[in-house]
Legacy VTK file of the C-alpha trace (Angstrom):
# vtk DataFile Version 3.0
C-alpha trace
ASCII
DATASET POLYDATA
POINTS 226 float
106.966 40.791 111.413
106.765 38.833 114.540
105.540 35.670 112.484
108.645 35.804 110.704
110.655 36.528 113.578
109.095 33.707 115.223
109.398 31.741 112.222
111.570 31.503 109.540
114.353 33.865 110.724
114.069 31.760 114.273
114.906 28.390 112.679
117.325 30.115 110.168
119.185 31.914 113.700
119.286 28.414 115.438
120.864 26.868 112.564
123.286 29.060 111.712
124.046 28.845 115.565
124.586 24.848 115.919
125.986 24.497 112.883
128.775 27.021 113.247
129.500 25.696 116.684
129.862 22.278 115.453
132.136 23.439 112.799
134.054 25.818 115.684
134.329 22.471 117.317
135.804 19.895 114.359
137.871 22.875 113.791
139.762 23.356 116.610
140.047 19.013 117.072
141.550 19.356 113.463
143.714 21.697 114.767
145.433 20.089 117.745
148.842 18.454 116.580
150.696 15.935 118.687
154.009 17.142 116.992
153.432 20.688 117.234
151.908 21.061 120.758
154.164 18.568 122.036
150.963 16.294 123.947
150.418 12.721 123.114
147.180 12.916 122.914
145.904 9.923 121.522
148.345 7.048 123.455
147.983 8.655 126.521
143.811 9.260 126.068
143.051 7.955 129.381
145.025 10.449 131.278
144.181 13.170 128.801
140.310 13.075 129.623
141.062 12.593 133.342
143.234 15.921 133.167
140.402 17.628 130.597
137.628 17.184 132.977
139.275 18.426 136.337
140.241 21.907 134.452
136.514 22.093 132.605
135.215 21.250 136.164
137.611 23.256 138.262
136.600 26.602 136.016
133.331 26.276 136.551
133.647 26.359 140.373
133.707 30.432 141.236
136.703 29.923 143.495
137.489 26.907 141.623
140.851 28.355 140.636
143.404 30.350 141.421
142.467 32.728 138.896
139.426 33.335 140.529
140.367 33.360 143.523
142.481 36.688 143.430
139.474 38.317 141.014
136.605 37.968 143.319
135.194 41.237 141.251
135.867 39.390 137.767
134.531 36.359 139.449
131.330 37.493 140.807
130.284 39.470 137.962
131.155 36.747 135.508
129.052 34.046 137.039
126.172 36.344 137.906
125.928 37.054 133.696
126.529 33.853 132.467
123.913 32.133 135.046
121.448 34.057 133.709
122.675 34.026 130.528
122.715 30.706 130.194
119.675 29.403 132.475
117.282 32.184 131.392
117.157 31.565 127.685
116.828 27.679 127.699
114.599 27.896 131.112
112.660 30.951 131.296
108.971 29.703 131.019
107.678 32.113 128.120
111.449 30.538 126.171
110.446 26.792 127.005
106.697 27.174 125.770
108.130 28.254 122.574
110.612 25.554 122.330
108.567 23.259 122.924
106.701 24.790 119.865
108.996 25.395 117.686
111.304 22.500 117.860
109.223 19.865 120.359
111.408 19.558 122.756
110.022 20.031 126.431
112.385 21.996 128.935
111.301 22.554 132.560
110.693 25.761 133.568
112.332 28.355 136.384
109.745 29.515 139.296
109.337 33.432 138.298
110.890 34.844 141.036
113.613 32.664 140.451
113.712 33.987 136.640
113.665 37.317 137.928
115.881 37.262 140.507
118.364 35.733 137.514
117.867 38.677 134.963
119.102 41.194 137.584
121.817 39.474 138.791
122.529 38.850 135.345
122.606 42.630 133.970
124.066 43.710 137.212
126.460 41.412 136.066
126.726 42.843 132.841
127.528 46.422 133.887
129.888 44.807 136.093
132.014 43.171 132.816
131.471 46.921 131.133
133.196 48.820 134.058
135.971 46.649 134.062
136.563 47.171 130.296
136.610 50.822 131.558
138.501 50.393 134.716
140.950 48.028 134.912
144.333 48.875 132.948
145.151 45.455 131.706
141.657 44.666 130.459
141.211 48.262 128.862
144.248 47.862 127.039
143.523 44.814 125.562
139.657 45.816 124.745
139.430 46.167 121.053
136.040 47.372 118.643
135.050 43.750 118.334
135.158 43.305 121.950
132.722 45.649 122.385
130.819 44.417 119.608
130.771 41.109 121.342
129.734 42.614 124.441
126.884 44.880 123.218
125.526 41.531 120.962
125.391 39.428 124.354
124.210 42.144 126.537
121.348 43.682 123.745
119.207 40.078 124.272
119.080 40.565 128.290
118.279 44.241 128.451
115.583 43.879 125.934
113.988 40.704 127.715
114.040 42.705 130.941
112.231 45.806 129.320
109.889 42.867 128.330
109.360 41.668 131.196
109.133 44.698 133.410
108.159 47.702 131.532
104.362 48.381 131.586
104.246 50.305 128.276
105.829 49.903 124.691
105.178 45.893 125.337
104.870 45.281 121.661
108.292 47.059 120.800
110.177 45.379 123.943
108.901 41.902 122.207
110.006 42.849 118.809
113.687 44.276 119.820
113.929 40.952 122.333
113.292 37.969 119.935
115.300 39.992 117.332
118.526 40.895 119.576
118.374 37.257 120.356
118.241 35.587 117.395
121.528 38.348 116.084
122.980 37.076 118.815
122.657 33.159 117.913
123.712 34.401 113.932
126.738 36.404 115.421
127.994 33.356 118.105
129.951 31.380 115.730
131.850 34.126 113.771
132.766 36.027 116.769
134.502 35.274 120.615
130.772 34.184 121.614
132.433 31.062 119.755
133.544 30.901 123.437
130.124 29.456 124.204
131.740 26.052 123.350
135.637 26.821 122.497
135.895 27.220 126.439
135.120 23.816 126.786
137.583 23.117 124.072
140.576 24.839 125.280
140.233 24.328 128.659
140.159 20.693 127.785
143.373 21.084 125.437
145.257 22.787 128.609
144.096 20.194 131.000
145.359 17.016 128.915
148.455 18.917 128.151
149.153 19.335 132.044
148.054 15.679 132.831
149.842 13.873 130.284
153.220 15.903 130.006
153.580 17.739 133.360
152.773 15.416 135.900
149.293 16.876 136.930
147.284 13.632 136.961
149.767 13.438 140.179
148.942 16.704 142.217
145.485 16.174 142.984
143.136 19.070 143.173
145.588 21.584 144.278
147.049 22.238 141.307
146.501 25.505 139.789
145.064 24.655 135.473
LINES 1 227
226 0 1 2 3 4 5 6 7 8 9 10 11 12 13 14 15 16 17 18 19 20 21 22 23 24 25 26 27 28 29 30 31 32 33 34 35 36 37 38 39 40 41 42 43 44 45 46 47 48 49 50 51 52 53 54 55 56 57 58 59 60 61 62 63 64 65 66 67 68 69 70 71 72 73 74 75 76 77 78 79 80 81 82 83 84 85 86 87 88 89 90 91 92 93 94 95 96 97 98 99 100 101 102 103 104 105 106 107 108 109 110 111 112 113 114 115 116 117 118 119 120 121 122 123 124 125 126 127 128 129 130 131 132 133 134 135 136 137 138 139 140 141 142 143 144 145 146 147 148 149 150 151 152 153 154 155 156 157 158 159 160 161 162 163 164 165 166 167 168 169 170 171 172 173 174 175 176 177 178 179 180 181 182 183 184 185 186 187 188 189 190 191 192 193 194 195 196 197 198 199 200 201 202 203 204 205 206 207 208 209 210 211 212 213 214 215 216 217 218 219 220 221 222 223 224 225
C-alpha cells in the first residue's frame, strides 16, 4: 500500500492538483470582462499590474491591511497555519528527499527545530480558524458543510504529519494516514475553496487593477486600504 501511495496515486494526486489549478486559473482570466466589470484592463495594463501587485503584496503583510489590522485574532491564527502549511510541505526535509525522488527537483530543506517549531504554530493555528467558526457570529453564520469539509481536508494532512513526527508508537499507521490525507488534499484543492491556494492571487489581483485603473489608487500611495 505505501508503494502505491508513494507511487502511482502520488503522481496521479499532483496532477490532478496542477492541472485543476491551471484550469482554476484560465478560468477565472476567461472570466474577467472589460464591459461587465467596468475595468479597462487591457489599455490601461501598466497601471493594472502596478495596482495588482501592491494588493497581492499588501495581503500578505499580517498588518498589511486594514483588514488585518482590526482582526489581530483572524490575523495571527491565519498566518501561523498557512506558514506552516505552506513551508512545511514543500520544505520539510523527509518532503524534499522525496521530491527530489519522485519528480527530481531539489528543494532546500528547513533546520528541524525550525520544522517543528512550524507544525505547532501551524495546528495551533488551526484550532484557532476552528474556534472562530464556533465563536464568532458573522463567521458561524456564514460556515456551511463544505466549509467544514474544506477545513477538516486541510487540517487532516498536518495533524497526521505531526502524529508522524512525534508519536513514538503506531509509526507505520501515522505514515499511512499522512501521505494519504495529503495526497486527498491535493485531489480535493481544485474542486473545492482550497482553489483559494491560487484564486487569492487571482482576485486580489482583479480588485487591485480595478482600484488602480478606475478609482484613482495608483495615486494614494500605500495608505490606501485594497
Amino acid at each position: 500500500m505505501l508503494d502505491f501511495l508513494y507511487g502511482p496515486l502520488l503522481y496521479i494526486a499532483v496532477a490532478v492538483f496542477v492541472i485543476g489549478m491551471i484550469a482554476r486559473v484560465v478560468l477565472y482570466i476567461n472570466g474577467l470582462s472589460q464591459k461587465l466589470d467596468r475595468v479597462a484592463y487591457k489599455p490601461q495594463m501598466g497601471l493594472g499590474i502596478k495596482g495588482a501587485l501592491h494588493s497581492i503584496v499588501k495581503w500578505l503583510i499580517p498588518g498589511g491591511t486594514r483588514a488585518w489590522r482590526i482582526n489581530p485574532f483572524m490575523t495571527a491564527v491565519f498566518f501561523m497555519f498557512h506558514a506552516g502549511m505552506i513551508l512545511l510541505p514543500l520544505f520539510l526535509l523527509q518532503h524534499a528527499v522525496v521530491i527530489e525522488y519522485m519528480f527530481g527537483i531539489s528543494l532546500p530543506t528547513l533546520p528541524g527545530a525550525l520544522a517543528d517549531i512550524l507544525s505547532v504554530l501551524a495546528l495551533l493555528g488551526f484550532f484557532g480558524l476552528v474556534y472562530r467558526r464556533f465563536a464568532v457570529a458573522s463567521a458561524k453564520a456564514l460556515t456551511t458543510k463544505q466549509d467544514w469539509f474544506v477545513l477538516i481536508v486541510a487540517g487532516l494532512p498536518l495533524i497526521t504529519g505531526i502524529m508522524f513526527r512525534f508519536c513514538g508508537s503506531g509509526y507505520a499507521f501515522w505514515e499511512f494516514a499522512h501521505i494519504l490525507t495529503a495526497e486527498i488534499f491535493l485531489i480535493v484543492a481544485p474542486f473545492t475553496k482550497l482553489s483559494h491556494i491560487v484564486l487569492f492571487f487571482m482576485s486580489r489581483a482583479q480588485i487591485g487593477m480595478d482600484f488602480a485603473i478606475k478609482r484613482g489608487g495608483h495615486n494614494r500611495g500605500p495608505a490606501f486600504p485594497w
